[in-house]
C-alpha positions, 0 to 999 in steps of 0.5 A: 847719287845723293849728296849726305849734307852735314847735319853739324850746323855752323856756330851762330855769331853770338856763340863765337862772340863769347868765345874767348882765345883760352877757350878757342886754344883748348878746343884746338887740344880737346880736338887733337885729344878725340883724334888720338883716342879715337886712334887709340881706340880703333887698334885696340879695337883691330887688335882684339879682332885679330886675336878672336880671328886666331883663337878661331882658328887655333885648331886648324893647320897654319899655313903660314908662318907668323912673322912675330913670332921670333922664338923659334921654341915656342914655335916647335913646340906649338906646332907638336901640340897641334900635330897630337890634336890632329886626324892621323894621316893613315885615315885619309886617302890621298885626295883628301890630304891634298884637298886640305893641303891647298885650303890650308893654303888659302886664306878664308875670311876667318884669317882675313884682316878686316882692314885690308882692302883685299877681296875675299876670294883673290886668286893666289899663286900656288906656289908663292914665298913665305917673304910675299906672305909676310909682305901682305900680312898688314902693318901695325906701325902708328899711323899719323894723323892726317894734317890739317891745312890752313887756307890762306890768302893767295898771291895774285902775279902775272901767271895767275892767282897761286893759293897759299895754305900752312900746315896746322900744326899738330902736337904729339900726345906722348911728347905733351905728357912727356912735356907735362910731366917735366914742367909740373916738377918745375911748376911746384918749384916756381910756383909762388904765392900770389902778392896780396894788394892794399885797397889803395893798389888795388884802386890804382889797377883798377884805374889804370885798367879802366883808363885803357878800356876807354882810350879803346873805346875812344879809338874804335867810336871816332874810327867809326864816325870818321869813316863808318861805310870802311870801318863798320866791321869795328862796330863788331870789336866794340860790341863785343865789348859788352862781353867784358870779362874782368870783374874790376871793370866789366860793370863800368865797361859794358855801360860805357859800350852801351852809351857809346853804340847807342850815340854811334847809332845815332849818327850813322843811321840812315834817314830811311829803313833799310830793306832785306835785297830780292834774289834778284838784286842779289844776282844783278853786276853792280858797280863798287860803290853800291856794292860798299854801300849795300855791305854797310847797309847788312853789316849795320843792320846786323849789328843793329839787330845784336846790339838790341838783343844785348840790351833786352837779355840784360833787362832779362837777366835784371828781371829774373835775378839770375847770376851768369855762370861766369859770375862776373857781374854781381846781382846788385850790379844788374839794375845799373846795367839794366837801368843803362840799357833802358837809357838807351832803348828810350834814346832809340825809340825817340831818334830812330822812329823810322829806322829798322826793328822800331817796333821791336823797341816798342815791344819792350818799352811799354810793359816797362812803363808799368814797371815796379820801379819808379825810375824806369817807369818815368824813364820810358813814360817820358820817352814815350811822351816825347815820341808822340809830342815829335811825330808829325805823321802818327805812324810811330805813335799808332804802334805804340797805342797798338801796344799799349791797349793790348797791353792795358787790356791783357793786364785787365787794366790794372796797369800804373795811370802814367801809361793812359796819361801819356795818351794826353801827348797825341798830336791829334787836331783832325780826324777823317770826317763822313764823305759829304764834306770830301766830295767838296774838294774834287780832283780834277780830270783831265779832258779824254782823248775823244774830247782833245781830238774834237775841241783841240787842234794837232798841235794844241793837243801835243801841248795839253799832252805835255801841260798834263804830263807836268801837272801830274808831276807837280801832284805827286810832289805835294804834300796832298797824299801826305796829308791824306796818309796823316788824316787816315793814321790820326783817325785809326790811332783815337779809334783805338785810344777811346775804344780803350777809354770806353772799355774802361769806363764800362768795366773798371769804373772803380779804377784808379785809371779813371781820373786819366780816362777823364782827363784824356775824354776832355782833351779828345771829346770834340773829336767824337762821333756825334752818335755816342754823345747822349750815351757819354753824358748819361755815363758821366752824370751817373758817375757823378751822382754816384758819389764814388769819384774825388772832387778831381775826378768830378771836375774832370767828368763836368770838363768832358761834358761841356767839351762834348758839347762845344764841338759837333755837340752844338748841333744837339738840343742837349741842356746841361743844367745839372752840370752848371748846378753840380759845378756851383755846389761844389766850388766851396770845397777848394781851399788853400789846402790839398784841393788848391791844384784843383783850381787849374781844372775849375778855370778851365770849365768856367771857360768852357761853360761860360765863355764859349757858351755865352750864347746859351747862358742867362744873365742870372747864371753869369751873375751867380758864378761871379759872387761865388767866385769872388767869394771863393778867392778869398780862402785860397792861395794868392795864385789861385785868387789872382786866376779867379779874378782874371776869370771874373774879369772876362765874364764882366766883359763877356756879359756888360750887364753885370758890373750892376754887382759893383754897385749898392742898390738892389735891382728887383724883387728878394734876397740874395740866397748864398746858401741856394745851390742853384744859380739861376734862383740865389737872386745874385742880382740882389747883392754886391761884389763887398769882396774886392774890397777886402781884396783889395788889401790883400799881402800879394800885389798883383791880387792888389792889382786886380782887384782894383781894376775889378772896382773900377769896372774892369776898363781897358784903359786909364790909370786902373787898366791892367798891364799888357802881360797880365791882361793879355795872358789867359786864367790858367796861364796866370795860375801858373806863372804866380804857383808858389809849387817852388815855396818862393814868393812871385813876385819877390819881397823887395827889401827894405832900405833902411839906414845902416848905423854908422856906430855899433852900439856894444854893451857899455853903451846902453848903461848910465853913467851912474850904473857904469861908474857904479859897477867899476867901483865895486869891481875895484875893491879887494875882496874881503873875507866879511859876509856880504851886506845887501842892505848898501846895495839895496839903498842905493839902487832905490836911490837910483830908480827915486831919482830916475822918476824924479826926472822923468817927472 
């Protein structure tokens, strides 16, 4: 036989989360509200039924007496209508009067109550009582509902476990309307209008309400901490927190429950990813201790698992802009919740990269690091930067470039620069090479068991058996298959980070995601497969002779070339000409202007260029670069200068013959062509380096310093060497230790030490005697009513200014 199974599904735990005690008090009265319609409706149903049945039936003898019926006239007079509509008996023989006679004393199932459980055609007695009859006709008292049991936790003795239950009980619809309309009188009566508070009241209670929240929140956070395998069932109780219905509090609460689960997650989350338990394991007898502890284990997960649905329906509702039908959080009010949920997602997406639902955590990062505003854009960026800076394996930082180019790809790479700049963090230094260079490093083999057998003796195999055996441990302790895991992971990752550089150079040349694919091509260029070499410079000359890139951008095109060229790109017979000519030509456009960030990018080309390619650079190119670099400090700011100079002193180590720019006479034939765009024909050796001069009186002291040092030809030591924290430090390092990025002056303006005076000269000081005794005459006199006369006043101060020359005469 089939068993029906209830199609009702339990209620998920999200749903009773949000149900609160009022709601669960009026779902008890709305059930016992049904149950007693529904009673209602089925007597009122089984009493139409038994009127139909003897409206049916009102034609025929009754046989039976109707034990309602207790007014005996209408009874007598019922039955004389009944006789008038009936055959008269003379018309009937014999045997048909007593055959209706005895159906008259059955009952057909017209007269039957459907309720009763009584079959059809049950044998009666011929002769039985009209009391029996009315015995069996069925009641229509009221029956009582069913009541419900209340399962409780049995008690355990000596006899056994004894189950406990409690009747649920059951409230009376007429005595609850009865009840209802005694206290709605009293509810009118007692009834007041509710007290108005001030601002400042106001403020207090909420306060006060706030103040409780926290202390719950502080008690249930370090109940969890203190114990957390005992008491995870709390983290429950605090997450449902986030459902805070007060409108004075609920905005501040939820984020405090945020910020508090996300730090409780931090701490009590395993070091390892926590797995779902075969059928198996479920099945097998454990001991108490794993079984607390696998319980943990669910019940975090879980709560895990809630706790990140909670912080994604929050970005949700942000982003829709939809109010809740509780209308407890205002729609200004979501961007902070939602800015605190992104908080916190980035804070789990960098301490728990290998903790359960991390790459659901990525999926909802990434499309935020394109978001429209600016704060949770760089938020999740820099979480994103600092997850690829702390993964030393690459796993975590390979599904995030997985999400990512799928990403740029599905939005047809109109997405911010900030998302292809984070690729710049990638711990890269290695991928995987061909195998010829692997097969160098062979594993080991153990001898087989013929060759033990003719080589070895009994004993000696016994103990090569055991030598083995500890070898094969020791492997597998290593960090070999490790370092061979990393390798793999890192080359998959830049697989995916240049198929998206690469997509975009070919489709989206104009965008403004190039600058950032530039920029990433320098970085990871010697990484690249030597076969797409004369493809990637033929792609970046093109862009540069097409004119649609800034001076940045072309920079960064020159920078990718030559790093192209300074890994496996040795091996190519490739001459870079028309870069070095590119890069010569446009020095000029750096200024102390908008173009002075620049610089940084110019420095570290020159070392690319020159420095590391010393091998291949002729001594005019080397002279060439050093004037116009010299030059160019001149019209920049001083950190930028004190960069170039620190540039200009490598090359003069670099390449010795060029201190013959330090001296006046010309060496060889013609003249020095400043205007020529290319190095190798400006004849640079037919000039001097008259800028240091001009330097040398420069405002900053460490330009000052340099060129100095330049001057004198740039010696390691003696009075005109440098010091050990500038010589040591490279071009770029000092361009961005002078920066004045901060508008202050590095090093500081030392002040002056000049006396202070002693006496504070005041105004009467700086007067002569003969003015001062002049003034306080005049200043004596009594007004008078006369017009005045400037004639004496006139005479005398020209006697005063005649004897004044006198004097100085």
């Amino acid at each position: 036989m089939k068993v029906r199974r209830n199609k009702k599904q339990v209620p998920s735990f999200r749903k009773l989360l949000k149900t609160s005690k009022v709601k669960l008090e009026n779902k008890l009265k709305n059930k016992q509200f049904k149950q007693q319609s529904t009673l209602k409706k089925y007597r009122k149903e089984q009493r139409k039924l038994r009127q139909a049945v003897k409206d049916a039936v009102s034609k025929k003898p009754i046989p039976l007496e109707d034990p309602k019926e207790k007014r005996p006239g209408k009874r007598i007079e019922r039955e004389e209508k009944e006789e008038e509509e009936a055959l008269p008996l003379d018309m009937m023989d014999e045997d048909d009067l007593q055959l209706m006679k005895d159906l008259g004393q059955r009952a057909s199932f017209l007269t039957r109550d459907l309720s009763s459980s009584e079959p059809v055609h049950a044998r009666k007695r011929k002769h039985e009582r009209v009391i029996d009859k009315y015995e069996k006709i069925p009641r229509t008292l009221q029956t009582a509902p069913e009541k419900e049991l209340i399962h409780l936790l049995p008690i355990k003795d000596k006899s056994g476990i004894i189950p406990q239950t409690r009747e649920k009980p059951v409230i009376d619809s007429n005595q609850d309307e009865e009840d209802q309309e005694e206290m709605e009188p009293e509810e009118e009566i007692t009834e007041e209008p509710i007290k108005e508070l001030t601002l400042e009241e106001h403020l207090i209670e909420r306060k006060k309400k706030l103040q409780e929240k926290k202390i719950r929140i502080a008690a249930l956070a370090s109940a969890i901490l203190s114990d957390p395998e005992s008491n995870i069932k709390k983290l429950k109780e605090l997450r449902s927190m986030l459902m805070e219905q007060d409108p004075d509090v609920a905005v501040t609460v939820r984020k405090l429950v945020i910020v508090s689960l996300m730090e409780l997650f931090k701490d009590i989350t395993p070091s390892y990813k926590i797995r779902p338990l075969t059928e198996a394991e479920k099945s097998t007898k454990i001991r108490k201790e794993t079984q607390k502890l696998r319980e943990f284990e669910e019940g975090l997960v879980s709560q895990y698992k809630f706790y990140l649905e909670n912080l994604e329906q929050m970005v949700k509702d942000w982003k829709q802009r939809k109010l809740k039908k509780s209308n407890v959080v205002s729609l200004k009010a979501y961007k902070g919740l939602a800015e605190v949920a992104v908080k916190s997602l980035c804070e789990l997406l960098v301490a728990l990269p290998h903790f359960n639902f991390h790459n659901n955590i990525i999926v909802l990062i990434v499309p935020l690091m394109n978001d429209m505003s600016k704060l949770i854009s760089e938020m999740c960026c820099e979480a994103v930067k600092t997850l690829f800076k702390q993964d030393k394996l690459g796993q975590a930082s390979l599904g995030v470039i997985k999400v990512i180019s799928g990403f740029v790809k599905g939005r047809n790479y109109e997405v911010r620069p900030e998302m292809l700049k984070t690729f710049l963090c990638l711990r890269i230094k290695e991928v995987e090479v061909k195998k010829d260079t692997e097969d160098t490093n062979k594993q080991k083999k153990f001898m087989t068991f013929k060759e033990k057998r003719k080589t070895l003796s009994r004993m000696q195999r016994k103990w090569k058996k055991a030598e083995e055996k500890l070898e094969r441990e020791l492997r597998e302790a290593e960090a070999s298959e490790n370092t061979e895991k990393k390798l793999k992971l890192h080359t998959e990752t830049l697989n995916i980070v240049f198929v998206t550089y690469f997509r975009i150079l070919k489709k989206a040349q104009r965008s403004p995601l190039l600058p950032a694919v530039l920029e990433g091509l320098a970085k990871f260029a010697h990484l690249i497969n030597v076969e797409f070499f004369d493809d990637l410079l033929v792609v970046l000359h093109s862009l540069i002779e097409s004119g649609d890139l800034s001076y940045q951008e072309s920079l960064h095109c020159v920078q990718t070339a030559f790093h192209v060229l300074s890994g496996q790109g040795d091996v190519l017979n490739i001459d870079p000409m028309k870069f070095y000519t590119h890069l010569y030509k446009t020095l000029f456009k750096l200024h102390a202007g908008a173009t002075n960030e620049g610089v940084e990018i110019v420095l570290q080309c020159l070392d690319v260029m020159l420095t590391k390619r010393r091998k291949q650079v002729s001594q005019q190119r080397a002279l060439a670069f050093i004037k116009r670099l010299c030059t160019l400090a001149l019209h920049v700011l001083p950190n930028s200068s004190i960069g170039i100079l620190a540039t200009n002193r490598i090359l003069m180590h670099t390449f010795p013959k060029t201190d013959l720019l330090l001296d006046n006479e010309s060496q060889g034939s013609g003249v020095f062509l400043p205007e020529l765009d290319e190095p190798e024909y400006c004849n640079a050796q037919n000039t001097a380096l008259w800028e240091l001069h001009a330097l040398r009186r420069h405002y900053h002291p460490i330009v000052q310093r340099f060129a100095a040092h330049l001057i004198a030809g740039a010696p390691s030591e003696g009075s005109e060497a440098l010091k050990p924290e500038l010589s040591r430090r490279s071009a770029s390092e000092l361009f961005e230790a002078y920066s004045m990025a901060a508008m202050t002056f590095n090093p500081p303006v030392e002040s002056s030490n000049s006396k202070r005076k002693d006496k504070v000269l005041q105004g009467d000081s700086f007067l002569s005697e003969e003015i001062s005794q002049l003034i306080k005459r005049h200043c004596s006199e009594v007004a008078t009513q006369l017009p005045p006369d400037f004639t004496k006043y006139l005479e005398t101060s020209l006697r005063f200014y005649v004897k004044k020359e006198e004097k100085s005469e």
